[in-house]
N, C-alpha and C positions, 0 to 999 in steps of 0.2 A: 549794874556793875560795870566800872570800866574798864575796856578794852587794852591791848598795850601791841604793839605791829614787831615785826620780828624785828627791827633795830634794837628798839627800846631795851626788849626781850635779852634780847644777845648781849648790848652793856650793860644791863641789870646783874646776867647771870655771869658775863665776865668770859663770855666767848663767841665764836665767829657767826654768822648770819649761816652760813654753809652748813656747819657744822649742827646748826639745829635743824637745816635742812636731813641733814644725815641721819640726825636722830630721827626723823618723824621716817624716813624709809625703814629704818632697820626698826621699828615700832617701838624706841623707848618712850616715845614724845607721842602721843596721839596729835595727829594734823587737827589745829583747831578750824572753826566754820568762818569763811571770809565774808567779805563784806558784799556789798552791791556791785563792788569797782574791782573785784579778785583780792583785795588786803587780805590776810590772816589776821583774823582777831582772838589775842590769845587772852588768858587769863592770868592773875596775879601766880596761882600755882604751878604754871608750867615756866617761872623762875627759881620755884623754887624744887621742881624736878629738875630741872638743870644743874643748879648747884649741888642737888644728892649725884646727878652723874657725872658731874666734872670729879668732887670730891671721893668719888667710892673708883674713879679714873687713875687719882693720886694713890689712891692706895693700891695699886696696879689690878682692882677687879678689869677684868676684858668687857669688852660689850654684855656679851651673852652671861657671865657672869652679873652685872650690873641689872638684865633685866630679869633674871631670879631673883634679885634679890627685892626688885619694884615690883614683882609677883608677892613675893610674899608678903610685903608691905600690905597692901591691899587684898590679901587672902586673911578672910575672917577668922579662922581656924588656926591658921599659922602663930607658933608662938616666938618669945624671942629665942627659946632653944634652935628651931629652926632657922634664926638670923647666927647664932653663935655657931651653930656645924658649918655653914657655908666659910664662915671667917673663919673657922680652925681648920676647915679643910685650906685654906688660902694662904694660909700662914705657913702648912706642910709645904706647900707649892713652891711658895718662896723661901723655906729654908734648901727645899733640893735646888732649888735655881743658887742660893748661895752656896751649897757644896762642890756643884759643877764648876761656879767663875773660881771658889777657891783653885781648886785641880787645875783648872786653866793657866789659873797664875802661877800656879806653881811649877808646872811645866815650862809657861816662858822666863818665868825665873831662871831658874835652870839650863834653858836654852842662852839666855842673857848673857850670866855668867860665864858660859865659856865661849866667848864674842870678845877679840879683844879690841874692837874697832878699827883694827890697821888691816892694810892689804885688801886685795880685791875683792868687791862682793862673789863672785865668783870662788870664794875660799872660804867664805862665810860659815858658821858653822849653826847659824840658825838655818838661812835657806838653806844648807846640807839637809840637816833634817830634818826641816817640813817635805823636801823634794821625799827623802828614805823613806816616810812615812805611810 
């Protein structure tokens, strides 16, 4: 089977040389066996793990999140129920993450609005109340 070196690797899966360094420390990427000369020689498949960790990346899973979910990939027993709680637990996450930016902006809304852009920041009535705060 042929080989592919971590360049090939990286523009195959559409990101940094580094960065799959990074993955094989923090163990999403098992470090493949090098050559005679120190090369990494990898396989066709750890393209195409890269592309499930860029892509499960976009959908904001965190690392550790990302390698549950490559655990249970490869966990015989595991069903897709166990891939659907992880994602609905994920989706809870990011609906609280969008209730908090709402509240935020709605504060600096608020704050905004009573900014009439004139006169010295020193009379500011946004810095007033981040200072009161």
């Amino acid at each position: 089977m042929k080989t592919l070196t971590i360049g090939k690797v990286a523009r195959l899966a559409g990101i940094g040389v580094e960065t799959i360094r990074f993955y094989e420390r923090r163990g999403l990427l098992p470090e493949p066996p090098r050559d005679g000369s120190g090369y990494r020689q990898y396989q066709v498949d750890a393209v195409v793990r890269l592309r499930f960790i860029r892509k499960a990346k976009d959908l904001g899973f965190s690392l550790q999140e990302i390698g549950e979910l490559l655990a249970l990939r490869q966990n015989r027993d595991a069903t897709c129920g166990d891939v659907r709680s992880q994602a609905e637990e994920k989706i809870a996450r990011i609906e609280e993450k969008i209730r908090d930016l709402q509240r935020m902006k709605e504060a600096l809304v608020g704050l905004t609005c009573r900014c009439r852009s004139n006169g010295p920041a020193s009379e500011c009535p946004i810095l007033n109340a981040l200072e009161s705060m």
